[in-house]
C-alpha positions as CSV (number, residue, x, y, z in Angstrom):
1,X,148.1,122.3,96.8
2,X,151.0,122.3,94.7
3,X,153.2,120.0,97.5
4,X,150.5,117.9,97.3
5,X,151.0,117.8,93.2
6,X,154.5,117.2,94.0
7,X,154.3,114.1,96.3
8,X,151.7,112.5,94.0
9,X,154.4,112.8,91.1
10,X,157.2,111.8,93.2
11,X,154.8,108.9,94.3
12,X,154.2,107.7,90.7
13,X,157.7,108.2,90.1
14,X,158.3,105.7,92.4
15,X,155.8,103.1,91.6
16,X,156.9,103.5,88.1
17,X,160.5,102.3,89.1
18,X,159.6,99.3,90.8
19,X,157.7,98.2,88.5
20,X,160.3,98.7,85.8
21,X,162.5,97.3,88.0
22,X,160.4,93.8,88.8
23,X,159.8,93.7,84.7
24,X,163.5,93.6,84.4
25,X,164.2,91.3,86.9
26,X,161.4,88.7,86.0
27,X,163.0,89.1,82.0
28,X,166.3,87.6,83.3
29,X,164.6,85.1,85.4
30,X,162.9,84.4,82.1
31,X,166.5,82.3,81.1
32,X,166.0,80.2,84.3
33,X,162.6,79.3,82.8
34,X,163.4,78.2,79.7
35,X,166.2,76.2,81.4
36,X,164.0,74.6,83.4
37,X,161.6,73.3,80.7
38,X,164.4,72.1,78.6
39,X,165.4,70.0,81.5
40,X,161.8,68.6,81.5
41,X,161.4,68.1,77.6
42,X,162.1,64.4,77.4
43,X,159.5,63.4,80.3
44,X,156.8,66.1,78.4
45,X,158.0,64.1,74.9
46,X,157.4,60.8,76.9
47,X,154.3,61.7,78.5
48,X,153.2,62.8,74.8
49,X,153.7,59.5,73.1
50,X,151.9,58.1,76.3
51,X,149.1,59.8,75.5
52,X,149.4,59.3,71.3
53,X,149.6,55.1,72.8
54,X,146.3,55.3,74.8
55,X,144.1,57.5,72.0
56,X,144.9,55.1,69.8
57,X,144.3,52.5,72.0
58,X,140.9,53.8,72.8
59,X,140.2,54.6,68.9
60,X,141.0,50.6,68.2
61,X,138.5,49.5,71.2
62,X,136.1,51.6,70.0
63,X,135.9,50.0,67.2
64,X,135.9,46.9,67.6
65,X,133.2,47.7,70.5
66,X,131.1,49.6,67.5
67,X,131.9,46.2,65.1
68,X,130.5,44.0,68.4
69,X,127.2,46.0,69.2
70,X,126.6,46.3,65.2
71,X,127.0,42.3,65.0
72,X,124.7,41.9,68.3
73,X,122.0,44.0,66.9
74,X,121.9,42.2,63.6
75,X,121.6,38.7,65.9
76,X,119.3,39.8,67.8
77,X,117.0,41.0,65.2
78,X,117.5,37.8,63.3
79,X,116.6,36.1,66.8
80,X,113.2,38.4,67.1
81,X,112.6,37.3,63.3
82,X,113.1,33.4,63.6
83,X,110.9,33.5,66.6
84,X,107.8,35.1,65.1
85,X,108.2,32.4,62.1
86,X,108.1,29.5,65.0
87,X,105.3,30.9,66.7
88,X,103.6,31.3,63.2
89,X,104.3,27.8,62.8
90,X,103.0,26.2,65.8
C-alpha cells in the first residue's frame, strides 16, 4: 500500500510539472501574441470605421424610410377622407 502512495505522489508530481511547464511556455508565446495583433491593428481600426460608416448609414436610411411611411400614411388617410366626401356628394 504505501508503494502505491508513492507512485500516485510521484505521478502528480509529474503532472504538476508539465503543467507548470506548458503555463510557462504559453506565457512567452504570450509576446508572439501581442505581436501579432499589433501587426493587425490598422486593418481591425479600418474595419472599425467600416462599420461606424454603414451604422450610420443605416441610422440615416432609417430615417428618411420612417419620414417616407409617416408621409404615406398621412396621404393615404387624406385619400380615404376626400373619397368618403365624393361619395357623400354624388
Amino acid at each position: 500500500m504505501h508503494d502505491l502512495s508513492n507512485w500516485v505522489q510521484v505521478f502528480a508530481g509529474a503532472i504538476s510539472t508539465l503543467i507548470a511547464a506548458v503555463a510557462v511556455s504559453h506565457k512567452t508565446n504570450r509576446a508572439d501574441y501581442d505581436a501579432i495583433i499589433n501587426e493587425h491593428k490598422s486593418e481591425r481600426d479600418e474595419l472599425k470605421k467600416e462599420r461606424d460608416e454603414f451604422k450610420q448609414n443605416y441610422y440615416n436610411e432609417r430615417e428618411l424610410r420612417i419620414k417616407a411611411e409617416t408621409e404615406a400614411l398621412e396621404y393615404k388617410t387624406k385619400c380615404k377622407i376626400l373619397a368618403k366626401e365624393l361619395k357623400q356628394k354624388k
